[in-house]
N, C-alpha and C positions, 0 to 999 in steps of 0.2 A: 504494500500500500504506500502509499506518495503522499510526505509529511507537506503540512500544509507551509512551511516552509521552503520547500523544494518547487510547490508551484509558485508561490508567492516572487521566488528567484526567477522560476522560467517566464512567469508573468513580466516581470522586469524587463529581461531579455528580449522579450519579444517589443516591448515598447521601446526598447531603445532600437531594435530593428527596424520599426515603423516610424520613428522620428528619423532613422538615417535616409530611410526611402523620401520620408517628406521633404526631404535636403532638395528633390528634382523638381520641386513645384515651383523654384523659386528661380525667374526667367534672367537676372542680370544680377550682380552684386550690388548693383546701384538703391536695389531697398531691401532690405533687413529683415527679419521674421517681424520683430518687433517693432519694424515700420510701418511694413503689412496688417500689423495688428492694431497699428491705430488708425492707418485707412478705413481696415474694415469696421473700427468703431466709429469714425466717422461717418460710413456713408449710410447706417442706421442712424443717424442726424443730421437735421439738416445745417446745424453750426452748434459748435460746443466751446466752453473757453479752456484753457489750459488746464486748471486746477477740474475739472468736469472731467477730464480725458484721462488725464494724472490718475483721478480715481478707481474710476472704470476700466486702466489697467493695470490697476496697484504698483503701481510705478512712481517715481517719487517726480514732485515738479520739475526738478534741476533736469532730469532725464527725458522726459519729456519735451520739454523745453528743447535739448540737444537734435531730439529724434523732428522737433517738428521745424526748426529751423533749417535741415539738412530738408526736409521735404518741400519748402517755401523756396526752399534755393534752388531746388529742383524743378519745382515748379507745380509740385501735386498738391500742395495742400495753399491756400490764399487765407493770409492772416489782416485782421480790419480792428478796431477800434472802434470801442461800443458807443454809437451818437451822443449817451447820455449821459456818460459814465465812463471818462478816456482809462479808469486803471484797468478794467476790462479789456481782453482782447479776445474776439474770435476766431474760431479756424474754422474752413470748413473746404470739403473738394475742391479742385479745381477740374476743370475736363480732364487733364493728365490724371488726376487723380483718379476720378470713378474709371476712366478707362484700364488703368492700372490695377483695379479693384478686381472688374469684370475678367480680366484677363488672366489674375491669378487663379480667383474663383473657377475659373473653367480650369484650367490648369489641374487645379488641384482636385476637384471633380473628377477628371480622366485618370487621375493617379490612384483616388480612394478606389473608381470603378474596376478599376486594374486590380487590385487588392483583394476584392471580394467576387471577384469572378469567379471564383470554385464554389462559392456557397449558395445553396439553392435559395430560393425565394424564402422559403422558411425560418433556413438559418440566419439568414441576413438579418428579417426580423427579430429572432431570438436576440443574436447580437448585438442590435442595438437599442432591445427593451433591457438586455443582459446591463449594458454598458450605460444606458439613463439610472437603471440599481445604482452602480457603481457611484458614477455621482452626484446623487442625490445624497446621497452618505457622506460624501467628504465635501461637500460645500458646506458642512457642520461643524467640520473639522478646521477650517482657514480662517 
């Protein structure tokens, strides 16, 4: 029988296997996982301010801050100053941006589909009622 520790290990493994795969979703070196990640929390808004984004990816301002000036210089993300209120500053898409959004999004779509190609309809479901278990548990935990 297979100590629950010896899956808990293989479990691991396999995750770091699936983060090394998710290494190919990512089309230029020019944006970051962590770049990516706050595109994609952007473009479920339609403008957020820094400390708003900060939170949303438990990431600290100062870091934030770094990641969203490299994308303003880029050109994905357009930073403004709130009419009524100049300590305010918003961010929100730019066309590079949601285009860059859409684009990983397919990307990485064709990679996860790639993935679970062997599992039937069923399992796949299982899988991912398996995997909403999992965390729903540990968002208790953070």
């Amino acid at each position: 029988m297979v100590s629950i520790d010896d899956r808990l290990n293989e479990f691991e493994q396999l995750i770091h296997i699936a983060m090394r795969q998710s290494n190919r979703w990512m089309p230029c070196p020019a944006v970051s996982k962590q770049q990516f990640l706050l595109l994609a929390t952007l473009s479920g808004n339609s403008r957020m301010t820094v400390s708003e984004l900060a939170e949303e990816l438990s990431l600290s301002p100062s870091a934030t801050t770094i990641a969203i000036n490299r994308l303003v210089r880029d050109g994905r993300i357009i930073r403004t100053r709130d009419d009524t209120d100049r300590r305010v500053v918003w961010v929100e898409l730019s066309e590079l941006g949601r285009d860059t959004v859409i684009e990983l999004r397919q990307r990485r779509k064709m990679i996860l589909q790639a993935m679970l190609v062997n599992l039937s309809h069923d399992e796949t479901e299982q899988f991912v009622t398996t995997f909403r278990k999992m965390l729903s548990n540990a968002k208790d935990l953070g």
